[in-house]
TIBA-681969 format. One line per 8 residues: number of its first residue (from 1); their letters; for each residue y negated, z, x of C-alpha. Coordinates in nm, 4 decimals. Each point is the difference from the previous one (the first is absolute). Layout:
<pts>
NUM = a = Y Z X  ... .
</pts>
This chain:
<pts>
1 = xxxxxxxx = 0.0000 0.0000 0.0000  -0.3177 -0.1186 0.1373  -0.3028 0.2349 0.0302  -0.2040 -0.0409 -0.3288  -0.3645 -0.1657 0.0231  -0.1356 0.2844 -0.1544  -0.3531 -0.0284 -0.1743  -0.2411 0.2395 0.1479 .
9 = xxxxxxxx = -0.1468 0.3029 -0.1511  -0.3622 -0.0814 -0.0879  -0.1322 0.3342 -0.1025  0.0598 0.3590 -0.0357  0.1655 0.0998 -0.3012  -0.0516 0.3098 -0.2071  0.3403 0.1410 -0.1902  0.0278 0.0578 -0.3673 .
17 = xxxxxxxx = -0.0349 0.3524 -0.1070  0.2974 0.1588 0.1468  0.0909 0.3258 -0.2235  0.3318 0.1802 -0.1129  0.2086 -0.1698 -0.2323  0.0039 0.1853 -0.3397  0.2933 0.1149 -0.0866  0.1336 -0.0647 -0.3448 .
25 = xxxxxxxx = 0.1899 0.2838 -0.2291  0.2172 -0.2014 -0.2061  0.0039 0.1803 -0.3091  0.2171 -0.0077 -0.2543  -0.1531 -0.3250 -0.2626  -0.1779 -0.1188 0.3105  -0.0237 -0.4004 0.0944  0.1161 0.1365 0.3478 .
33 = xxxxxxxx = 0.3077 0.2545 -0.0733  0.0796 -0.3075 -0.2622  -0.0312 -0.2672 0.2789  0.1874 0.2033 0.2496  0.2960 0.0840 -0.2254  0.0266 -0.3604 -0.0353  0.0289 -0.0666 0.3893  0.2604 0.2690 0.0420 .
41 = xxxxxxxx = 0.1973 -0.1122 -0.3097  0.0224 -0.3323 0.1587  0.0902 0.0969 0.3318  0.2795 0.2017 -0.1459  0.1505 -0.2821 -0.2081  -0.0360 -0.2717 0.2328  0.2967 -0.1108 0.1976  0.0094 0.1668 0.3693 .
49 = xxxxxxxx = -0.2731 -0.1435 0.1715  0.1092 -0.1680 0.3518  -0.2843 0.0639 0.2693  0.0241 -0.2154 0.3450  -0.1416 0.0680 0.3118  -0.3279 -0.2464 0.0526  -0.0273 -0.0939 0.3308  -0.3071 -0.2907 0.0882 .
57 = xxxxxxxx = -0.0350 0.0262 -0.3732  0.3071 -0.1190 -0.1055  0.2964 0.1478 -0.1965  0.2781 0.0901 0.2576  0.3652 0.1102 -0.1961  0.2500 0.1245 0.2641  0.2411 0.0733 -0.2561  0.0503 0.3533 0.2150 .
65 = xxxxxxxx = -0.1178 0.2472 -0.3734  -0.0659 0.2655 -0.0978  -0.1484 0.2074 -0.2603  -0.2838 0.2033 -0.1249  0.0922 0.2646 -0.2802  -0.1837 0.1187 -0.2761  -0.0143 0.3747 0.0931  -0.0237 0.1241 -0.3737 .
73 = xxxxxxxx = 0.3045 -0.1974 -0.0331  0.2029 -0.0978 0.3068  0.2704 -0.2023 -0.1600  -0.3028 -0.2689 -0.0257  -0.1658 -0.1781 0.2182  -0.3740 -0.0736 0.0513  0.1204 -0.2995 0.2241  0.1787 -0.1906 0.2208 .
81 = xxxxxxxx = -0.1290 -0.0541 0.3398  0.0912 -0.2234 0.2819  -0.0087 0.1837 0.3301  -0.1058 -0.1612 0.3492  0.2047 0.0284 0.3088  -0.1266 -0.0245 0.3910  -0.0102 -0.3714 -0.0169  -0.2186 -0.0027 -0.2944 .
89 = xxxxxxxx = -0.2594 0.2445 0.1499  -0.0021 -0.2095 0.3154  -0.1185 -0.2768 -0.2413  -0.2195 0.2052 -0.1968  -0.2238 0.1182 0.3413  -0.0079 -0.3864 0.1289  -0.1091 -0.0706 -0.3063  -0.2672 0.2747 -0.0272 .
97 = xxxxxxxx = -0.1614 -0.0433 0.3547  -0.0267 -0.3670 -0.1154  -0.1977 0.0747 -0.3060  -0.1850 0.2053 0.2459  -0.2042 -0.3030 0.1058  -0.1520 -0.0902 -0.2898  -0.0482 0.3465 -0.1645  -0.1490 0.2021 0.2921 .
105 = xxxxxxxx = -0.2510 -0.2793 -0.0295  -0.0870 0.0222 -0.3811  -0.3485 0.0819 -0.0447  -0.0214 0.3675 -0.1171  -0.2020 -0.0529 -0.3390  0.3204 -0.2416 -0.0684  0.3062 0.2664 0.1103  -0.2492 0.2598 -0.1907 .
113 = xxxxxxxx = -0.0377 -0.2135 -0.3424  0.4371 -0.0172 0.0309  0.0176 0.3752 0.0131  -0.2539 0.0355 -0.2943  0.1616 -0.2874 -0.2092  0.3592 0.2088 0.0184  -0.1429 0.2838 -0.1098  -0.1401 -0.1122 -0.2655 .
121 = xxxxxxxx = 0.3385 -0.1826 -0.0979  0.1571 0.3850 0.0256  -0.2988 0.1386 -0.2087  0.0365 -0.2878 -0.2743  0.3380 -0.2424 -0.0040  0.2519 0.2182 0.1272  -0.0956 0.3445 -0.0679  0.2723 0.0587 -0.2504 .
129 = xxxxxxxx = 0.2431 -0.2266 0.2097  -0.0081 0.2374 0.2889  -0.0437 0.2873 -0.1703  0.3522 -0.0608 -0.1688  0.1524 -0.0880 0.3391  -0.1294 0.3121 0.1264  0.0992 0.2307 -0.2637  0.3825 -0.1590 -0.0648 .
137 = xxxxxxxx = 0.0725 -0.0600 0.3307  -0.1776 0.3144 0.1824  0.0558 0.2453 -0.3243  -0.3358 0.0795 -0.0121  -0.1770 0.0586 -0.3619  -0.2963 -0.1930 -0.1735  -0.2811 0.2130 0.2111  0.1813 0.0446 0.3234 .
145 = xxxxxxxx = -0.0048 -0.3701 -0.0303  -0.3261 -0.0594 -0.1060  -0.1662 0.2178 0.3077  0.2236 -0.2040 0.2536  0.0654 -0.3733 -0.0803  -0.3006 -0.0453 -0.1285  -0.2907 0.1935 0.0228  0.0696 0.0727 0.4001 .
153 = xxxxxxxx = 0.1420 -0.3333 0.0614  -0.3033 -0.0979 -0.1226  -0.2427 0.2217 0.1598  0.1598 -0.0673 0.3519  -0.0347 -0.3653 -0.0494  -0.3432 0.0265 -0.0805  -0.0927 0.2818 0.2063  0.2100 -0.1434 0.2918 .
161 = xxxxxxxx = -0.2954 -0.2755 -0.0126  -0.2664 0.2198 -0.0265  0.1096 0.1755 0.3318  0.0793 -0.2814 0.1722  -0.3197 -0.1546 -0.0957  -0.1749 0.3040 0.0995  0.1867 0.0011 0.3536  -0.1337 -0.3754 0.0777 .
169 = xxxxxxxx = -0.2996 0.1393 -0.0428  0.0184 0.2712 0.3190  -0.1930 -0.1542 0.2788  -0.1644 0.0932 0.2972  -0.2851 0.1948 -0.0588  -0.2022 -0.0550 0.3953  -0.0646 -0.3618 0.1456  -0.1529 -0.0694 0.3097 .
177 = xxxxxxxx = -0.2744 -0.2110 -0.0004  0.0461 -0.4173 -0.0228  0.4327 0.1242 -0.0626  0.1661 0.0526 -0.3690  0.3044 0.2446 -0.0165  0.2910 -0.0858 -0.2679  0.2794 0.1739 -0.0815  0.3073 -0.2244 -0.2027 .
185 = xxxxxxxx = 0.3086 0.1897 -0.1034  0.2794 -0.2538 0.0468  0.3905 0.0648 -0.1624  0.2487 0.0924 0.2628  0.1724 -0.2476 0.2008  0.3727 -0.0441 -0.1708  0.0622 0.1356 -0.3251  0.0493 0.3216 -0.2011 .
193 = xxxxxxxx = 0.2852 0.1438 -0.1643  -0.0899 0.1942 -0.3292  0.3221 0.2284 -0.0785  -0.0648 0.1072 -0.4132  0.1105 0.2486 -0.1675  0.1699 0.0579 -0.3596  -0.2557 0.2781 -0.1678  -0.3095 -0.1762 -0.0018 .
201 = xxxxxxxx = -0.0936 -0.4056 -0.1140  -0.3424 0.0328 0.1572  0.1314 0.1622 0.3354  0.2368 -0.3663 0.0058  -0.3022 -0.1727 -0.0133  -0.2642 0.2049 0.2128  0.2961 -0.0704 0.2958  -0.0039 -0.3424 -0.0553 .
209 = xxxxxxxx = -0.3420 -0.0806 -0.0976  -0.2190 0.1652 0.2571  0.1047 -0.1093 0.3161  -0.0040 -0.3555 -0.1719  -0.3695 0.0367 -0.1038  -0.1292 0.0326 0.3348  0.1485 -0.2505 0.0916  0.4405 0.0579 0.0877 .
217 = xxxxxxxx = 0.2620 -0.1337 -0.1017  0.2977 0.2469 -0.1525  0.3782 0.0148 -0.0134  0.0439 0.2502 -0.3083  0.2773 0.1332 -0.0775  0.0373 0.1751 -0.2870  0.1635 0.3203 -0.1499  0.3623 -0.0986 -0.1354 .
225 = xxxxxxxx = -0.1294 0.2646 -0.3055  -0.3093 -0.2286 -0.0541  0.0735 -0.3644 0.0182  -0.0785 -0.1324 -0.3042  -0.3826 0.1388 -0.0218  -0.0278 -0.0706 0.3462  0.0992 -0.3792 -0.0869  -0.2505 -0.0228 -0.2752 .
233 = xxxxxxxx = -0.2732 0.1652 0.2723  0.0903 -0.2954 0.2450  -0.0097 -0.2362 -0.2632  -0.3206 0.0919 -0.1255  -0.1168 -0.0376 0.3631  0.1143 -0.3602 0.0470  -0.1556 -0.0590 -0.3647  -0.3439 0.1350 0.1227 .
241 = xxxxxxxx = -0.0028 -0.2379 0.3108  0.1726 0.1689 0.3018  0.1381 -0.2898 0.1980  0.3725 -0.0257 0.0514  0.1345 0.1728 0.2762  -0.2778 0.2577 0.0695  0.2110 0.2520 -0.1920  0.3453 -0.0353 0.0189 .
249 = xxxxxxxx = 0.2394 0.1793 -0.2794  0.3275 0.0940 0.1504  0.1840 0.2125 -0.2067  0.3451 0.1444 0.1379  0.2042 0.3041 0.2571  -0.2816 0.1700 0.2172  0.1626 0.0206 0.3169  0.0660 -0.3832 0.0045 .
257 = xxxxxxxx = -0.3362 -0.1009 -0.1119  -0.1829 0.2535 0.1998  0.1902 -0.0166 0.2802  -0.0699 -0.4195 0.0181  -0.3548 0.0754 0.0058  -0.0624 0.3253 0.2331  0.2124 -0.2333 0.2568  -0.2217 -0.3153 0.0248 .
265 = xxxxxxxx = -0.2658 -0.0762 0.1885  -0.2756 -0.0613 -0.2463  0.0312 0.3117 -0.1725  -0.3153 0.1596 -0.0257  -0.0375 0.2979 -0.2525  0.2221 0.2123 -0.1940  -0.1370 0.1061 -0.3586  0.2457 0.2580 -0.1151 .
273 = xxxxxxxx = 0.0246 0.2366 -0.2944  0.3489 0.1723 -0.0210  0.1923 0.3154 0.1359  -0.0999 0.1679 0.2951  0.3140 -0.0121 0.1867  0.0088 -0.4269 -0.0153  -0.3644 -0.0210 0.0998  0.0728 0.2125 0.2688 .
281 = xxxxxxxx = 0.2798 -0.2044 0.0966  -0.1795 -0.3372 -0.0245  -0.2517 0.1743 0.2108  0.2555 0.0291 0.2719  0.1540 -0.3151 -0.0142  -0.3821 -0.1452 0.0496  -0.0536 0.1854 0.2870  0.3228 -0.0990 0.1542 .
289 = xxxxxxxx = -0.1072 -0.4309 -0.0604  -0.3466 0.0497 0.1722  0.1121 -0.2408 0.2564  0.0648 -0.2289 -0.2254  -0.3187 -0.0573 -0.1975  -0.3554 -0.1823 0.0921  -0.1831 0.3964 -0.0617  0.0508 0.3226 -0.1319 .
297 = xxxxxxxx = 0.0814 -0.0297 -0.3835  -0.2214 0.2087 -0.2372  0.2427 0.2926 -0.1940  -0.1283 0.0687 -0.3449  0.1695 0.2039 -0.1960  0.0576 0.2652 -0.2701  0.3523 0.2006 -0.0260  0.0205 0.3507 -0.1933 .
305 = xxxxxxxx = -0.1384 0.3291 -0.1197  0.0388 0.3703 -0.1156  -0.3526 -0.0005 -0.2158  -0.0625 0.3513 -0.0796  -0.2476 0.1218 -0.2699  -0.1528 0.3764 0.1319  -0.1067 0.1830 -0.3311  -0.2643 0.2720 0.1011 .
313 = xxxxxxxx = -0.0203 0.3040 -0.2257  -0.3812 -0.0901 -0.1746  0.1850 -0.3827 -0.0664  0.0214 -0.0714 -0.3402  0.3580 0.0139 -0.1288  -0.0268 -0.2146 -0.2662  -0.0970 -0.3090 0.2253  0.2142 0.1134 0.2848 .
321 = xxxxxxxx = 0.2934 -0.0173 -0.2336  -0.1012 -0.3156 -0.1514  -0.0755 -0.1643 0.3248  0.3233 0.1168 0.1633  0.2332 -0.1467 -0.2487  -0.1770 -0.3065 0.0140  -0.0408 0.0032 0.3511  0.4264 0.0809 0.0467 .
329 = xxxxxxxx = 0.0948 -0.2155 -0.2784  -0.1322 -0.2818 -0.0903  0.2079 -0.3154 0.1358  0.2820 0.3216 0.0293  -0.1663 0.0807 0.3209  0.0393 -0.3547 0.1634  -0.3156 -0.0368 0.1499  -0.0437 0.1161 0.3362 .
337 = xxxxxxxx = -0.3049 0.1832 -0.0680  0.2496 0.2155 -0.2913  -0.0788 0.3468 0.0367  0.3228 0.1818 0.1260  -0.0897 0.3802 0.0777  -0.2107 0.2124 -0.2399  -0.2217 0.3267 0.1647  -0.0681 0.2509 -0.2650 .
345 = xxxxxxxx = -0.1017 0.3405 0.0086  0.2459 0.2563 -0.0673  -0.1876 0.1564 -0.2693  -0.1250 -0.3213 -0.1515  0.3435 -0.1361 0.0358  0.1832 0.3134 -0.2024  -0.3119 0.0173 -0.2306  -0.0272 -0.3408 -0.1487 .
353 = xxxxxxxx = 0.0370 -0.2925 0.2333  0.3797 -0.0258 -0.0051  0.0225 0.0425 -0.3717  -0.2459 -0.2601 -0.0783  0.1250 -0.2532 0.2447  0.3923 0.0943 -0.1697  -0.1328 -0.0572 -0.3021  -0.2038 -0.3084 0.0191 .
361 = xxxxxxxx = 0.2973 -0.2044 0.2297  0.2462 0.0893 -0.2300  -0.2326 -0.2127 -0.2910  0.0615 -0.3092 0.2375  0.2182 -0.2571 -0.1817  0.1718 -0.2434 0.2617  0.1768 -0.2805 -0.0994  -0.0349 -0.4572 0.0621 .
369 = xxxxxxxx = -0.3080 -0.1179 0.1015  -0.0397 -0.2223 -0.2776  -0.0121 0.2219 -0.2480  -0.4033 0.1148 0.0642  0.0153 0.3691 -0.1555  0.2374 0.1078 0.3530  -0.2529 0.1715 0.2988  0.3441 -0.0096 0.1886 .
377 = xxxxxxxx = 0.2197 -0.3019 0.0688  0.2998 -0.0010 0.3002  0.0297 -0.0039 0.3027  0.0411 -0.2990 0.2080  0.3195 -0.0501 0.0745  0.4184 0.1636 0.0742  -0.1512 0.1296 0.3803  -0.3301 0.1423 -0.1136 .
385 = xxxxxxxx = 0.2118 0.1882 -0.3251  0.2798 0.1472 0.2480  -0.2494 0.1276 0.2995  -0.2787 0.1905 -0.2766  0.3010 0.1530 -0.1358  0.1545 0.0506 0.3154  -0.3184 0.1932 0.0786  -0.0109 0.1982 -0.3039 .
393 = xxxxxxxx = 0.3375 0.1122 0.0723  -0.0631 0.1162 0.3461  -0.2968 0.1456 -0.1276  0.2280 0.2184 -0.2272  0.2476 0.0869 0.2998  -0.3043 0.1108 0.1930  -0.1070 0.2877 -0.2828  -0.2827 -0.2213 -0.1814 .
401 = xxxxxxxx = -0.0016 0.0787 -0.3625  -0.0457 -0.2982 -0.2187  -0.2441 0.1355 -0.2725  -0.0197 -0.3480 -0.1555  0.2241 -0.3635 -0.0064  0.2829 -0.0405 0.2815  0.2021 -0.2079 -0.2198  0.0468 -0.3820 0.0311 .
409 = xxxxxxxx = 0.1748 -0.2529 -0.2221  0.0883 -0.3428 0.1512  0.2569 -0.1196 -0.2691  -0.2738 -0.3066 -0.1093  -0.3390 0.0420 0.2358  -0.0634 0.2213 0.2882  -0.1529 0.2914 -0.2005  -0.0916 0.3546 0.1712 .
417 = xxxxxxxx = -0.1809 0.3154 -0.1699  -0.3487 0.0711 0.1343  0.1487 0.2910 0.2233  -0.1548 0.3038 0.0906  0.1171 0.2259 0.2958  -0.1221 0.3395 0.1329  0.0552 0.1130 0.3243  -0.0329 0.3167 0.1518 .
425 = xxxxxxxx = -0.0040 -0.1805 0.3381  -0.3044 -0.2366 0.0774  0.1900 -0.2276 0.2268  0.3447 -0.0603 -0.2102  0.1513 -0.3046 -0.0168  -0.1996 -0.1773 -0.3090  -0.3349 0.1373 0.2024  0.0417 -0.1875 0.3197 .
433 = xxxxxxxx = 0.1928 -0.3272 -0.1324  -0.1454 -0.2616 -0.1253  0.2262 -0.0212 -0.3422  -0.2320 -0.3476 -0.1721  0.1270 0.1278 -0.3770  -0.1241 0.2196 -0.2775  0.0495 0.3671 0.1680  -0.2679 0.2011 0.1376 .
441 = xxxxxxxx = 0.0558 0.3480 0.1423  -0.1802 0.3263 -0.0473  -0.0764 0.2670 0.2484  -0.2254 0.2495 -0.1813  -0.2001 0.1532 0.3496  -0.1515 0.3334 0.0236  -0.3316 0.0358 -0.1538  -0.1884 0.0961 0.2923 .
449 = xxxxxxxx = 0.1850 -0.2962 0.2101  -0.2178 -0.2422 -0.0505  -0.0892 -0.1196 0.3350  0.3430 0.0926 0.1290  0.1606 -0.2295 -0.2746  -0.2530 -0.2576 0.1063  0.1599 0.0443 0.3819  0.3149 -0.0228 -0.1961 .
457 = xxxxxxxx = -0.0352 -0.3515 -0.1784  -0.1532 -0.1356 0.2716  0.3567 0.0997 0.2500  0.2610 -0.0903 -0.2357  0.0603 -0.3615 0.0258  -0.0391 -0.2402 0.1691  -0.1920 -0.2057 -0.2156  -0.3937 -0.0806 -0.0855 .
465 = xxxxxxxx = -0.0789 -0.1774 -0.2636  -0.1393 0.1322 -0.3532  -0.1082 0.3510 -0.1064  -0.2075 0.1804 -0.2395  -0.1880 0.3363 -0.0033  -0.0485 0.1728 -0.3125  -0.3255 0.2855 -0.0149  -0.3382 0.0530 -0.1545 .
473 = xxxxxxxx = -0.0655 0.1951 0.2883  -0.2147 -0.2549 0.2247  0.0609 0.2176 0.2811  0.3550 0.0195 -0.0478  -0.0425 -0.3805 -0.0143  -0.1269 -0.0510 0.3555  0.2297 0.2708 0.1461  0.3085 -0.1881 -0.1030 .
481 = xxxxxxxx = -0.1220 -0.3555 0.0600  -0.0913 0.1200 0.3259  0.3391 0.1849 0.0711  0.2063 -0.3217 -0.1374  -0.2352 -0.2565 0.1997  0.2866 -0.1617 0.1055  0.2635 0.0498 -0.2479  -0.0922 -0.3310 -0.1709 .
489 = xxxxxxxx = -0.1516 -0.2968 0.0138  -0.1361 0.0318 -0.3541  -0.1724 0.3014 -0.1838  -0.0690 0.1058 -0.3303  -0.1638 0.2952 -0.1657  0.1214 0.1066 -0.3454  0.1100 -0.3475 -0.0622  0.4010 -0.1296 0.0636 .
497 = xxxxxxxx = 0.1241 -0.1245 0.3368  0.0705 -0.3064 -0.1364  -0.2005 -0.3248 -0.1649  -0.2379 -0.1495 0.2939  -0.2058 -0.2930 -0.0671  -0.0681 -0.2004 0.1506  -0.3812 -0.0255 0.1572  -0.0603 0.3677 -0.1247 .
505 = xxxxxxxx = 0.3097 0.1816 0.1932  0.1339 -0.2586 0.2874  0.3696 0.0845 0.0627  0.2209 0.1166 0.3116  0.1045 0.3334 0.1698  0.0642 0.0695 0.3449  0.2775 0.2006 0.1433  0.3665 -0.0935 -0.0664 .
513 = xxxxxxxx = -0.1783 -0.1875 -0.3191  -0.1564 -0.3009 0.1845  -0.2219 -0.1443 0.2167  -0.3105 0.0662 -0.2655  -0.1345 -0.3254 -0.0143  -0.1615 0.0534 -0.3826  0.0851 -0.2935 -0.2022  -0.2763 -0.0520 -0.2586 .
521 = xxxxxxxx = -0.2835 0.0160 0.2807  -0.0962 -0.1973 0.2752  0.1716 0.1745 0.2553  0.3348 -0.1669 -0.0480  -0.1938 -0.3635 0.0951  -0.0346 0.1066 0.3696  0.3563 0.0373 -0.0023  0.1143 -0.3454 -0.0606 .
529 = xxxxxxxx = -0.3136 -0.1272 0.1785  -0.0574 -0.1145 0.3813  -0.3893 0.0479 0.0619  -0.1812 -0.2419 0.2285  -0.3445 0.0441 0.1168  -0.2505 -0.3117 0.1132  -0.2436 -0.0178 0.1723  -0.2450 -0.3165 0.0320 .
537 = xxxxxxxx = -0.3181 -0.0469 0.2358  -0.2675 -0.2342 -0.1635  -0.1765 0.0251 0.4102  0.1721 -0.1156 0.3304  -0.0835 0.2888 0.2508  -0.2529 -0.1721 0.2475  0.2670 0.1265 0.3222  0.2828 0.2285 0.1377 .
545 = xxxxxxx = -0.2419 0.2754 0.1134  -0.0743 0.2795 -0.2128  -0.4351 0.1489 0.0495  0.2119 0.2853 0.1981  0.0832 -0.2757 0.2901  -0.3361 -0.0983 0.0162  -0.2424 0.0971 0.2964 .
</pts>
């Protein structure tokens, strides 16, 4: 493919109004919960749709299947996907760092109006359409769906270009006289693997997308638990004008696909969001090909966490009950931002916290995801069922007393109780582990342990992602933030540990949780970006001499 004659940009272009996407309630009688019935309806009747890898843009069958389930009823499936092998991915990058050529060389306002266009297909012609995807084939309900496939797909899309646009716009402050300073920020030389996970649409396409707006090209492979809204994601991409090749959908086993790409030459940048342990293995396998690559590839990524809501005793137990179910169970604690470990204390905990929190999770009604009334659907799948149980069990063995839930029915869907466990010892097995389920565990601290409990969150795991302090004491406020500085990488007071959005609370923790790179700001640009400065002289110097030489 022959570089495009590109025509240039004459003029500097303002943005539309770049805001939050509203998010929609979809209540019952509604155009919208009547529109979205419809699209899940459909996807359930419709004969098992067959999803290909795309590779150059074109449909690729390998006839090597497999299948994603319906989690809310695993003798269905979602879809039947064709998985790539090593001699596809080899295809897939030559392919890519072809497409390179021409798309590093787009005119921004042109890989900008692509960006905008697809999220406005999201926010208009497929809303329902991934929605459904996202709710049958990830089991999450009509909200949980809502907040992720479309309103932050959306917003990172849009916000994505804001940012970016915002970064082009960094430039030398200082030029000397008869000189002009530039700064460009060029992709990375080779391509970048985006590794997706199953709990969140919009995570599948921040991976992909962003290192493609600034200018990459991406191999993506995609969560076996997410494949069919992942499809419509790349489809809507190609339909919004991303040229074929620059992302690359290559569905199929991990270690095959992500070993063919760690191992070539071209690789570039790893955009991960997974499990701790794999990132930290991919980490190592990276370091171990540095001799084989042109530089040092960029590691993004974002693995796991032990969120902790710290209730103070002036919080407000209402709201911190409230706010900690939501916070533990919505998406049954599949978000790794869930809240997992619950400090109360001891007198608010015996005096009314425990009973209100009992009482209100054992309202919850759980049950498919297409039937809207449910604030709890499954869990994702046979592994995910048999380790939160596993954990509930050991919890048991260990002495915790399960106040509420424990129980788990996988006869038709992967259903588990919203499960609460008090310990008597802060650092049990469900308080260090990262469990990625509906359980959260209770250690109800000393009253006058505030700061030590504080010193206690912040040693227990290690993990730093999300976590929340509850207190209408402002002082009590800056103690803890202060003590817990580093405990996460995102902070909230008296509101849940979960639910950032994106362009008010960027994303990431640090620790064991990830490199804290904040998707939804501009920060996670300079990751997939190689800056270059110039500088021009309008004035040949006159001679070789500096006024120092001179007599």
């Amino acid at each position: 493919m022959a570089s495009a004659p590109f025509a240039p940009q004459q003029g500097l272009f303002n943005l539309p109004s770049i805001k939050n996407e509203p998010m929609r309630n979809y209540e019952a009688k509604s155009q919208d919960r009547a529109k979205l019935q419809a699209a899940v309806d459909e996807l359930r009747s419709q004969p098992t749709f067959q999803v290909p890898c795309i590779i150059n843009g074109k449909e690729v069958r390998t006839g090597r299947k497999n299948k994603q389930l319906n989690p809310s009823d695993h003798a269905q499936a979602v879809c039947e996907y064709h998985e790539a092998d090593a001699s596809l991915v080899q295809e897939a990058i030559k392919g890519a760092i072809e497409a390179k050529k021409v798309w590093e060389n787009m005119p921004w306002n042109d890989r900008a109006a692509i960006f905008l266009k697809a999220a406005d297909l999201i926010a208009h012609k497929y809303r329902y359409q991934v929605m459904a995807a996202t709710m049958l084939g990830q089991g999450k309900n009509t909200w949980q769906a809502e907040i992720d496939a479309a309103a932050e797909a959306i917003d990172f899309l849009r916000f994505g270009v804001r940012d970016l646009n915002t970064l082009y716009g960094l430039q030398p402050s200082e030029h000397a006289p008869t000189q002009w300073n530039r700064m460009e920020m060029r992709p990375l030389e080779g391509f970048v693997l985006a590794v997706s996970p199953f709990n969140f649409t919009a995570i599948a396409l921040q991976l992909s997308s962003t290192p493609a707006m600034i200018g990459n090209v991406v191999i993506w492979k995609p969560s076996p638990l997410a494949i069919y809204s992942n499809y419509l994601i790349y489809k809507i991409l190609e339909e919004a004008g991303v040229p074929a090749g620059v992302i690359q959908f290559v569905p199929g086993p991990a270690e095959e696909i992500v070993g063919s790409c760690i191992s070539h030459r071209e690789f570039a940048g790893l955009h991960f969001t997974g499990s701790t342990h794999v990132f930290r293995s991919l980490w190592k396998q990276i370091g171990n090909n540095l001799d084989k690559y042109r530089g040092y590839p960029r590691i993004v990524g974002e693995t796991g966490g032990k969120n902790f809501h710290l209730i103070h005793k002036s919080a407000n137990v209402d709201a911190a009950v409230i706010q900690s179910i939501r916070a533990a169970f919505e998406y049954q604690g599949q978000k790794c931002s869930a809240l997992s470990r619950l400090y109360v204390p001891q007198s608010m905990w015996k005096g009314e916290f425990k009973d209100k929190l009992v009482k209100s999770i054992n309202e919850i009604t759980q049950g498919p995801v297409e039937q809207f009334q449910h604030f709890m659907g499954p869990v994702i799948a046979r592994h995910s069922y048999d380790k939160i149980m596993g954990l509930i069990d050991a919890a048991k063995k260990e002495g915790g007393e399960i106040i509420v839930g424990g129980t788990g029915d996988d006869s038709k869907g992967y259903y588990i109780k919203p499960t609460v466990i008090e310990t008597k010892d802060p650092k049990s097995v469900t308080m260090v582990n990262e469990i990625f389920g509906p359980v959260i565990t209770v250690y109800a601290y000393p009253d006058d342990e505030y700061e030590k409990t504080c010193e206690l969150i912040d040693s227990t795991t290690e993990y730093a992602l999300t976590g929340s302090i509850f207190s209408n004491d402002r002082v009590a406020l800056i103690t803890a933030s202060n003590l817990l500085r580093n405990a996460s990488g995102m902070m909230y007071f008296n509101d849940k540990c979960t639910g950032a959005v994106v362009g008010q609370q960027p994303f990431g923790g640090a620790r064991a949780s990830g490199t804290n790179d904040k998707a939804g700001s501009m920060s996670i640009f300079y990751r997939f970006a190689s800056a270059r400065t110039i500088k021009e002289s309008f004035i040949d110097p006159p001679h070789y001499l500096y006024p120092s030489n001179l007599d």
